[in-house]
Residue, then its C-alpha position, 0 to 999 in steps of 0.5 A: x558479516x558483523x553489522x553495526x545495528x542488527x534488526x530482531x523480531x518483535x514478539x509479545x512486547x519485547x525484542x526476540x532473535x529468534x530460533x533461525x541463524x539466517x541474517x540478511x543485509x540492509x543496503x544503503x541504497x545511495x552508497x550500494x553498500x549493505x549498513x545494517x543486518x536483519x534477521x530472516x524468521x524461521x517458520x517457529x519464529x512466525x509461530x511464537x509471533x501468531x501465538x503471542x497474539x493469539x494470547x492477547x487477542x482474548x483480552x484486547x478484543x474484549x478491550x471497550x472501544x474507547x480504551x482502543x481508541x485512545x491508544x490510537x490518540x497516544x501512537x498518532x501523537x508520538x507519530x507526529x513526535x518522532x516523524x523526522x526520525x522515522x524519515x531519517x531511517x526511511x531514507x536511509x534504508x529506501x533511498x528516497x528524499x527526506x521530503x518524500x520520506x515525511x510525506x509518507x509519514x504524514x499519509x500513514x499517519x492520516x490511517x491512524x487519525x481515522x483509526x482514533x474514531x473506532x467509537x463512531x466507526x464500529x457503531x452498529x444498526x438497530x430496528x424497533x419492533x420489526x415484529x410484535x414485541x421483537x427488536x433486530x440489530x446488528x455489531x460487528x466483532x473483530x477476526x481475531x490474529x490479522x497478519x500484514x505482509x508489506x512491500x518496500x516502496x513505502x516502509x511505513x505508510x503501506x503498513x499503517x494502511x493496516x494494522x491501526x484499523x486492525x488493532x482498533x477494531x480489535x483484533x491481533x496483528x502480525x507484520x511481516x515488513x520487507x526484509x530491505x526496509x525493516x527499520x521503521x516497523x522496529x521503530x512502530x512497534x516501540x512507538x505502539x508499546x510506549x503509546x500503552x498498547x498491551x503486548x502482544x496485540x502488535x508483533x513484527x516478524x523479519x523474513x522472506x519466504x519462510x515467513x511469508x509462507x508460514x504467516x500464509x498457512x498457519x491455522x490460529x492467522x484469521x485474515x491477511x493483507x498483502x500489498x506488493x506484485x500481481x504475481x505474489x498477490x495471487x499466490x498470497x490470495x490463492x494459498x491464504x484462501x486455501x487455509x480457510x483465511x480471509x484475504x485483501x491482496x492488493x497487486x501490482x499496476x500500470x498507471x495511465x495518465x490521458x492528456x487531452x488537447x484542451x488540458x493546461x499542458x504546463x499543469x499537466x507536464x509538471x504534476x506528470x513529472x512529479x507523479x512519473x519520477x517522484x521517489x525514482x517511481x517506485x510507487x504502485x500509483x506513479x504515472x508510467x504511461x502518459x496517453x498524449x491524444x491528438x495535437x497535444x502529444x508534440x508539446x507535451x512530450x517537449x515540456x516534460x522533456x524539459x522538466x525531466x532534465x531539470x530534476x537533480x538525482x543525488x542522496x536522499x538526505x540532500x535537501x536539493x535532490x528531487x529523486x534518489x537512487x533505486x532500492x537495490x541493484x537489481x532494480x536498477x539493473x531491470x529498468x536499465x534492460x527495460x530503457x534498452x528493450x524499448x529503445x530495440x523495439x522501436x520507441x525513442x528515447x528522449x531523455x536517457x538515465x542510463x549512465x547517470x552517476x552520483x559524485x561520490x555514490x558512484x557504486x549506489x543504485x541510480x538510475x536517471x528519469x527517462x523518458x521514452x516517446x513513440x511506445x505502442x502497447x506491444x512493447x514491453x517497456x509498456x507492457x511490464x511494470x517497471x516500478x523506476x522512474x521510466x514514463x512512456x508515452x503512447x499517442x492515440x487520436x480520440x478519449x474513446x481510443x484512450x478508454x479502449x487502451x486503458x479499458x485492455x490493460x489487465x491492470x487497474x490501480x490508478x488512472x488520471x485525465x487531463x482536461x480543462x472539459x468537465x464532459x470529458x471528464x466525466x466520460x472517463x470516470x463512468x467508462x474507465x475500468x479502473x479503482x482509483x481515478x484522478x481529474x486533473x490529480x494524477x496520483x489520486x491516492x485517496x484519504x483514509x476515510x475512503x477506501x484503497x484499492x484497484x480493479x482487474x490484476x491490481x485486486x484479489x480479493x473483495x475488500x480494499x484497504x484502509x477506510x470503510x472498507x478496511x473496517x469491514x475487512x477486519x470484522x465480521x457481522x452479527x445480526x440479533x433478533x430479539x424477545x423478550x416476552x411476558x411470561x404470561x405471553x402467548x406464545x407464538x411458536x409455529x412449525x412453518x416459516x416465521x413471519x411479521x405480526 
């Protein structure tokens, strides 16, 4: 097939086709129709991306702090300088709204402004004369090659979760994006050269498998970082780990948001709508289960009823759509089966998006919200991660039944309460057996100087992402203890375990 725009890989500073004639599609979601080509690296493409770093990371890793520092000004600058274009090849390529699309833009770009501290970030520790005439302290220096392997649910922002800390801290990056958005990490690595980062210190490899699993074995890759489904956070986390790699694997998730009967159902139903079906819930924090407890559960599921029929579904580049389509026909076609597999199992559907169609996207991959009330947790429309725009909603009698459905889950990413209850809300975030957790915010993504990350199927490894954790992710410990004695100083060497004078 001949393709308008065809997307190379980006190795040591220029655009490389590489050495694999293999070349996939890049849909256009709302039209159902590949736009665009993407090349699909060889495992000798990923090796000419990791040496490329691996040359540069003698340099750049002995590049002072301050000159790393203003790269990140300079790139965060030209971010905010070319976000509407970067939102445009998001949309356009992911199917989400342009709104939403900005908004991952600007979260990422959150990453960055972190990143511009690296000064103050990398400062180490220091202790006087923890003996006579002997001083300790402690640095930290970076890894060396880091690779990021991305999903597609959010083509920019999940990948500036990385590689701004990476680089700032010192080390090489090679990205491995999702082969179905690989438009904004092509325009990234032409913003980081244009912001005057060397090359080599940020390269993009296109792939599949191949890549992946090239980037996984390679011995000169250091440390990986993977967002994507549990199952390939595991295997990504167990073959990295295998090869002697540090590793950050963040997975997949089933987010609950618990309403009580004292919580301000209007608020509540209107942010669960936005958190549930916002960028058609494909997002590793949207809400999909809704645990309505005792008498609110009635009310509830009538106000978000309401609300989701309210919701316009339409191309992303219409400034009246709240929710485009899905990334691609497969996903659509799961989450229709997973609509129909509650629906068998008993559950009942209230607002059904199965047969939605877009006027003049008729062959695009939408799926309408739906909302499905009565599920119970044997059901696989609660069970499974969807990742579309499907909430359930299950019905408990008590806070402690609510903790206990949670607490079973073996998912642990996000969870959210509602409650006009400051007690409450405090039971929930000491009990709750989950990373990220929102009062009364129901998609609590945290900013970029915390840290990102689940608990439990949503997490392997120990580190989480971005913020204080991210720098230690990337960098490795050194401790000093230092003298420097007289020369006609006693010495006080000793055969047994040397102790403070």
């Amino acid at each position: 097939m001949t393709y308008e725009t065809t997307y190379d890989h980006w190795i040591g500073g220029q655009s490389v086709a590489g050495t694999s004639e293999r070349v996939g599609d890049v849909y256009d979601p709302a039209l159902g129709t590949p736009q665009k080509g993407v090349r699909l690296a060889s495992v000798e493409d990923v090796d000419a991306a990791v040496q490329a770093a691996r040359t540069a990371f003698t340099t750049w890793s002995e590049t002072s702090v301050t000159a790393r520092s203003r790269v990140m000004f300079a790139f965060r600058q030209l971010l905010v300088e070319r976000e509407e274009e970067l939102a445009q090849v998001i949309s356009a390529e992911h199917g989400k709204t342009l709104d939403d699309a900005r908004g991952e833009v600007v979260r990422g770009r959150e990453v960055v402004e972190f990143a511009c501290g690296i000064p103050q970030l990398l400062k180490g520790e220091y202790n006087d004369q923890v003996s006579g005439s002997v001083d300790s302290y402690s640095f930290r220096q970076p890894l060396g090659v880091v690779a990021g392997i991305t999903p597609f649910n959010f083509p920019i922002m999940v990948p500036l979760w990385m590689h701004p800390v990476a680089i700032a801290t010192g080390n090489t990056f090679v990205l491995k994006p999702s082969e179905r958005v690989p438009g904004a990490s092509a325009m990234v690595a032409r913003l980081y050269q244009e912001a005057g980062l060397p090359d080599g210190v940020f390269n993009v490899v296109h792939g599949d498998k191949v890549a992946v699993d090239a980037l996984l074995d390679h011995a000169d890759v250091d440390g990986v970082s993977f967002v994507g489904s549990t199952p390939i956070a595991k295997y990504v986390h167990e073959r990295a780990s295998a090869s002697g790699k540090r590793v950050q694997a963040l997975g997949g998730a089933k987010n609950h948001a618990v309403v009580m009967p004292d919580a301000d159902l209007d608020f509540a139903a209107d942010h669960i709508v936005a958190a549930g079906y916002g960028s058609a819930g494909q997002r590793c924090m949207a809400i999909s289960a809704v645990v309505a407890v005792g008498p609110a559960a009635d009310t509830l599921v009538d106000k978000i009823r309401e609300r989701t029929h309210e919701i316009k579904v339409g191309v992303g580049t219409d400034p009246d759509a709240g929710m485009g389509p899905v990334v691609t026909k497969a996903s659509r076609d799961r989450i229709v089966d997973y609509i129909g597999q509650g629906e068998s199992a008993g559950a009942k559907v209230v607002v059904d998006g199965r047969d939605l169609v877009v006027e003049d996207h008729e062959e695009g991959f939408f799926v309408g919200p739906t909302l499905i009330d009565h599920v119970t947790t044997d059901m696989s429309v609660y069970t499974d991660e969807i990742f579309g725009p499907v909430l359930a909603v299950l019905r408990v009698d008590s806070l402690d039944e609510a903790l206990d459905l949670i607490n079973s889950n073996p998912y642990g990413n996000g969870t959210a309460v509602f409650t006009s209850s400051g007690e409450v809300a405090r039971t929930f975030q000491r009990r709750v057996q989950v990373g990220m957790i929102g009062i009364n915010v129901p998609v609590p993504v945290p900013m970029a100087f915390h840290s990102f990350g689940g608990w439990k199927d949503s997490l392997f490894g120990d580190h989480h992402v971005h913020g204080p954790e991210g720098i230690r992710f990337y960098t490795r410990a050194k401790v000093v203890t230092a003298r420097w004695p007289h020369v006609s100083e006693e010495s006080l060497a000793a055969l047994h375990f040397p102790t403070a004078h």
